[in-house]
C-alpha distance (Angstrom), angle and dihedral (degrees) to the residues before:
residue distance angle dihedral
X1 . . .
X2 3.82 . .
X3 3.59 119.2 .
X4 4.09 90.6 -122.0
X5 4.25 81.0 60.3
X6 4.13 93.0 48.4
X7 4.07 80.3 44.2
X8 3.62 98.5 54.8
X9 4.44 91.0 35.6
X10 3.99 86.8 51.4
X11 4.08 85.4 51.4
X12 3.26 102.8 41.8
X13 4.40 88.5 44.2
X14 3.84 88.7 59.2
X15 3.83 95.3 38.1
X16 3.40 89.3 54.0
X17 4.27 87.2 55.9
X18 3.80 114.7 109.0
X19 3.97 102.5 -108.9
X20 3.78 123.5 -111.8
X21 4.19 107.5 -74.1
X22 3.91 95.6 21.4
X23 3.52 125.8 112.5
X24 3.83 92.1 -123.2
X25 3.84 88.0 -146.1
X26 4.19 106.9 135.7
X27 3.86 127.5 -167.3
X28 4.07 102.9 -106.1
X29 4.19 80.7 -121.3
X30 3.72 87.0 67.0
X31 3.78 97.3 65.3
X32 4.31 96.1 54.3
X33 3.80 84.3 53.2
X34 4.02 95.6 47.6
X35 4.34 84.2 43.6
X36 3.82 88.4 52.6
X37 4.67 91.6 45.6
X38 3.94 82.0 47.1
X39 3.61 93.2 42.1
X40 4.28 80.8 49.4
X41 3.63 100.0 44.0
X42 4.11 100.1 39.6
X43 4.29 85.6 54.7
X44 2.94 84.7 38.5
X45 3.40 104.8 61.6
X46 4.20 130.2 36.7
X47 4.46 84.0 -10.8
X48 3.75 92.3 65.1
X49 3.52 93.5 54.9
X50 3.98 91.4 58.0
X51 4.34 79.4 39.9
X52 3.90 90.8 54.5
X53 3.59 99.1 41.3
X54 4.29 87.2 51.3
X55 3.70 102.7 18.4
X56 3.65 86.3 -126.3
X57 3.82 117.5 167.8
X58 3.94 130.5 172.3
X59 3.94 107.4 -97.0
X60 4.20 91.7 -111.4
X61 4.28 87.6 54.0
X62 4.30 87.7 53.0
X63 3.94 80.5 86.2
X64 4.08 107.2 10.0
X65 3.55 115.2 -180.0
X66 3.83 87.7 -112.8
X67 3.53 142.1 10.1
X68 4.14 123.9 -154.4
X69 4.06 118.0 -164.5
X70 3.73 117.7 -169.4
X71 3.64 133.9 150.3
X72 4.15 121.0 -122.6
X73 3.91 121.2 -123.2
X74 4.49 76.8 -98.5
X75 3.66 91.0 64.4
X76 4.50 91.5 -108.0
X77 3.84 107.4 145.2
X78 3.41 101.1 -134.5
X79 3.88 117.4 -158.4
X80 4.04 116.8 -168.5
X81 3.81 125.3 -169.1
X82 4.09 120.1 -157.9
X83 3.56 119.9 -160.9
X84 3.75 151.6 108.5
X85 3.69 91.0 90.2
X86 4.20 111.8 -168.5
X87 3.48 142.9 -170.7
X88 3.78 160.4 128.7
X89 3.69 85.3 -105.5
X90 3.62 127.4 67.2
X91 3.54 97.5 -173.7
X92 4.08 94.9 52.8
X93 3.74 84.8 39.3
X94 3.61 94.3 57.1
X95 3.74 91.9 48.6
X96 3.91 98.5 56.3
X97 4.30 79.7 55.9
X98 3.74 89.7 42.5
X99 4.23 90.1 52.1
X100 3.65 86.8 43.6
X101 3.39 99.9 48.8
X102 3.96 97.3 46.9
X103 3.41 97.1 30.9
X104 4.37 113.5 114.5
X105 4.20 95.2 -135.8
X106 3.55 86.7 -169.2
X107 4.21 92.0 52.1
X108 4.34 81.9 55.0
X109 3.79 97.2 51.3
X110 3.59 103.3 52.7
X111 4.05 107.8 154.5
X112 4.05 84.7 -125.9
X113 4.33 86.1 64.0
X114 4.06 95.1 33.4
X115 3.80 79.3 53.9
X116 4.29 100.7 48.6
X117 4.02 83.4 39.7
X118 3.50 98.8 44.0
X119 4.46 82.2 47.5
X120 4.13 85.2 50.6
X121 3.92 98.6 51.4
X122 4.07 84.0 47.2
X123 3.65 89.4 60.4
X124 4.01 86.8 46.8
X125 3.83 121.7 99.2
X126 3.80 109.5 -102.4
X127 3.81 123.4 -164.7
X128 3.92 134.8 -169.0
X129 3.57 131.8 -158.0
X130 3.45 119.0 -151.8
X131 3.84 123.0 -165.0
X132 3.29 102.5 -89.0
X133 3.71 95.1 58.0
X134 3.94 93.6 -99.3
X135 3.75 117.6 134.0
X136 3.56 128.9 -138.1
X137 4.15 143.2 164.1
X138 3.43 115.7 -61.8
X139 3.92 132.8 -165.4
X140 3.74 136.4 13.6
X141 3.66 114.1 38.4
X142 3.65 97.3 8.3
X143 3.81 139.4 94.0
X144 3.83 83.8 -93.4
X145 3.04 102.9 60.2
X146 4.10 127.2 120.7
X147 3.66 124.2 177.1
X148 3.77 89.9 -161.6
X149 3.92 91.4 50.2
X150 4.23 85.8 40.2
X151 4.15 87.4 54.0
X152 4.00 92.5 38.7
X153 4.03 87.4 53.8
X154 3.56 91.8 43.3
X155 3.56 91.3 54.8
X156 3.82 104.9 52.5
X157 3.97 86.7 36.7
X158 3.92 81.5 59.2
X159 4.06 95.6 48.3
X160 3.66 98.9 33.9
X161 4.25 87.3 58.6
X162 3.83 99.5 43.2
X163 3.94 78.3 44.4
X164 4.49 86.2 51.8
X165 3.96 92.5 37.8
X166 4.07 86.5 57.9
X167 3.35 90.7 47.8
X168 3.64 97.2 56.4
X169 3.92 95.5 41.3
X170 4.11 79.2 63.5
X171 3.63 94.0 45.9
X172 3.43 87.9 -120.9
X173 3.77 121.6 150.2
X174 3.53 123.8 -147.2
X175 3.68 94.5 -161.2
X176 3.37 99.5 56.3
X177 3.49 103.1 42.1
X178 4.26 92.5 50.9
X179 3.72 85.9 -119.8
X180 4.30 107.1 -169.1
X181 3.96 131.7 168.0
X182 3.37 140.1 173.9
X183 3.75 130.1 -134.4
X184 3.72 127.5 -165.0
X185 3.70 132.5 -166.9
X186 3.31 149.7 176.3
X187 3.55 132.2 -163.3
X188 4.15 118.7 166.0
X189 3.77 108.8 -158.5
X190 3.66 100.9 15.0
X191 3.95 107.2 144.5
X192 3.90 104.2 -137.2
């Protein structure tokens, strides 16, 4: 592992830490969702370079059930694969494919909701951990901060609840049907 990938698992570990004063009690649906951002960012990040450089992709993302393209505030092109959707049940299983499948990507990320989500995660505690163990602020208007990492985040947040808000309208619930996917990307260029 590369010391940008440690980086980015030692931010997302504390992010992922309830904040001081909350109950730090999460819905079980939560945690698939945050495997499938880390799943995003990790390929994402120093992986996709190794990806772009072989065009190497896991054998479930050969033929994802969708594929988004965008391009990061650097000018990357980013492509990300989602796929290798699990769970105890078939029929909620079969409707994170079917949303997938149908959904228009490009519809989602419109610049006008990148923008408003990009605005929420800004008003979002963000925490850094430095070597040592010692914490400090992360993200916008700190020494943190990366647009490219900022858009990339605002992305999956974007796909991941249009993905939850389908769910519901079903009545489905993630929790209790174990619900798990995988997202790949790559992104050659990007400056995390």
């Amino acid at each position: 592992m590369t010391d940008d990938v440690i980086d980015e698992l030692n931010r997302l570990r504390v992010a992922s830490m309830p904040s001081p004063g909350s109950s730090g009690h999460r819905k079980r649906w939560t945690r698939p969702a945050l495997t499938a951002l880390i799943t995003f960012s990790l390929v994402g990040g120093a992986a996709a370079a190794t990806a772009a450089t072989i065009q190497l992709w896991s054998p479930w993302a050969e033929s994802p059930d969708a594929v988004a393209t965008y391009t990061l505030p650097s000018g990357a092109e980013c492509e990300l694969r989602i796929g290798n959707v699990n769970g105890s049940d078939p029929e909620a299983v079969r409707a994170v494919r079917d949303f997938y499948r149908a959904a228009s990507i490009d519809a989602l990320l419109t610049q006008e909701t990148i923008d408003e989500t990009i605005a929420q995660l800004r008003t979002e505690e963000s925490t850094w951990m430095n070597d040592d163990g010692a914490t400090e602020a992360a993200g916008y208007g700190t020494v943190h901060y990366s647009a490219d990492s900022e858009y990339d985040s605002a992305v999956n947040r974007i796909l991941t609840n249009t993905l939850n808000s389908e769910l519901a309208r079903q009545g489905i619930d993630g929790s209790e049907s174990n619900l798990r996917y995988d997202g790949e990307g790559n992104c050659p260029g990007a400056d995390w």
